[in-house]
N, C-alpha and C positions, 0 to 999 in steps of 0.2 A: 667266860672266855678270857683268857689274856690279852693285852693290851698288842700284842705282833699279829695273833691272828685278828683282830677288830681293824686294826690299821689293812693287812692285806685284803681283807673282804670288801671292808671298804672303798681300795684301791681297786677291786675289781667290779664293783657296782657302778663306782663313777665311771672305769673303761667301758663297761658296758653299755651305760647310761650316754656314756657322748656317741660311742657305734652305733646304737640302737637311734638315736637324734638326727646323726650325719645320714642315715639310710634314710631314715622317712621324708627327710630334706630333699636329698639326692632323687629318692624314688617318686616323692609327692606329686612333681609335674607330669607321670605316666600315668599315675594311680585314679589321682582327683579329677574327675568328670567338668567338666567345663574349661579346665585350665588348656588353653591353645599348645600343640605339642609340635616344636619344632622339629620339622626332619633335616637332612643334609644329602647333599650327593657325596656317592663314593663313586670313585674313578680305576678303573683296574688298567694298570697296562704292565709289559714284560718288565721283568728287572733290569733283563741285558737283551743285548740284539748284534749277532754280529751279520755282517756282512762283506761281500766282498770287492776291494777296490773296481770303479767300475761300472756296477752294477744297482739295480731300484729297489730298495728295502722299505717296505710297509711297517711303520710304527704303529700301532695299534694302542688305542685309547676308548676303552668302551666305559659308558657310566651309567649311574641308578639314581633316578630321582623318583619321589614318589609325587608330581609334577608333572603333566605330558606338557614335551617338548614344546616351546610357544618360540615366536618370533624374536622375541626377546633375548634368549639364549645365547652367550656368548662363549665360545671358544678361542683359548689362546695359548701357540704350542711357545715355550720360550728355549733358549740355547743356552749352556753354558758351557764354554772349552773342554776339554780335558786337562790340560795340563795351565789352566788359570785363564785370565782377560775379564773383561767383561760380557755381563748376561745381554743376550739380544734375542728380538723377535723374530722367530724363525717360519713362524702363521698365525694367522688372525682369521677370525670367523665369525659373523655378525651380520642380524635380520636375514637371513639363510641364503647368504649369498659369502664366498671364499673371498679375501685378498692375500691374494701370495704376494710378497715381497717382491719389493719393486728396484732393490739395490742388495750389497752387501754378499755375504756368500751361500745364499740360498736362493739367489733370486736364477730362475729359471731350474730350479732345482728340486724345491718344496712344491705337493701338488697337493689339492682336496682329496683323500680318498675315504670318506666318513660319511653315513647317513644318519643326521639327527633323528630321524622320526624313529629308526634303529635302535639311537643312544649310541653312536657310533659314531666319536671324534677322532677320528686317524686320520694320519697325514701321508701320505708317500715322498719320499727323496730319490732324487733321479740320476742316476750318474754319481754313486756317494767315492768320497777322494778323502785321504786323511784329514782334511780340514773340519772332515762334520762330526769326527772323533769325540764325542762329551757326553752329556747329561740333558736328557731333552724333557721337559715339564710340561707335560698337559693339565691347564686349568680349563673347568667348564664350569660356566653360572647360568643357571637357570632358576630365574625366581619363579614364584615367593621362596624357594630353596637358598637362603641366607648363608651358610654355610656350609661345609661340606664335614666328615668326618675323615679323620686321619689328615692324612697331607696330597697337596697335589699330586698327579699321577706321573713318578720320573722313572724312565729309560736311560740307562745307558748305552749308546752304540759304540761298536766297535767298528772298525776299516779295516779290515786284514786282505794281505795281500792272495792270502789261498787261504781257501776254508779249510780248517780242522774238519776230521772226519772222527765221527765217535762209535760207537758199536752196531749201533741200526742205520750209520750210512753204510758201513763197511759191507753190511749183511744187504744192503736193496742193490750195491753195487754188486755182488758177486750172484745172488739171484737172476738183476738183469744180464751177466757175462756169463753165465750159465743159462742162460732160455730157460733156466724156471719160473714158473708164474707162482705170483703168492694167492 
């Protein structure tokens, strides 16, 4: 063999050699019997939300632990603007009892609408006004579940003053103005 092919082969034994290492690495802690395997909670909630100034919009935060639900458990929804400020606490949730916000622009606003035993941390807002226009973050911790996979569970809400109607409102709205039943 030539000295270009011995180098490229070689080239490709050691890529192989470190992929084949960094897998059994990576994979080891699933594979090997005895080794403790950490899980994580995932958190699933809407990307966007709109709703209509006015009106009570249900953000929805549902999660997966493989963990039942214990007293322990802490939910916490956080705020950030839309258009900048600072992050603030919008709910808190701990030893299975709600504290809504006691000041600020949520308070009498933010309600419990979630059932842990569910895996169902949602919150309701009541009367939403451009002020609650941002990015709302549900973190849930439920040990021994140490960490979670992916990233908190964020919403965007929107405030608009009338709802956009998109092709399946248009069509419930002319079924119902037509007295046809679906």
């Amino acid at each position: 063999m030539n000295l270009t092919v011995k180098r490229l082969l070689g080239s490709m034994l050691d890529t192989t050699w470190y992929a084949m290492t960094l897998l059994f690495v990576l994979l080891g802690g699933f594979l090997v019997p005895g080794v403790p395997h950490v899980s994580g909670i995932v958190i699933y909630t809407a990307a966007e939300v709109e709703a209509v100034n006015g009106t009570d919009v249900k953000l929805k935060c549902i999660f997966s632990s493989r963990y039942p639900v214990s007293p322990s458990t802490l939910v916490t929804w956080s705020f950030q603007p839309q258009h900048g400020g600072r992050e603030e606490t919008a709910f808190f949730y701990m030893r299975n009892k709600p504290y809504p916000p006691i000041g600020g622009r949520f308070k009498g606003h933010a309600v419990w609408s979630g059932d842990l035993m569910q895996k169902d941390a949602s919150i309701a807002l009541q009367q939403v006004s451009p002020s609650h226009n941002g990015t709302y973050t549900c973190t849930v911790k439920n040990g021994p579940d140490v960490h979670r996979h992916g990233r908190d569970g964020e919403v965007v809400l929107r405030v608009v003053n009338q709802k956009r109607f998109d092709t399946f409102d248009w069509l419930l709205t002319l079924f119902d103005w037509t007295g046809a039943r679906v």
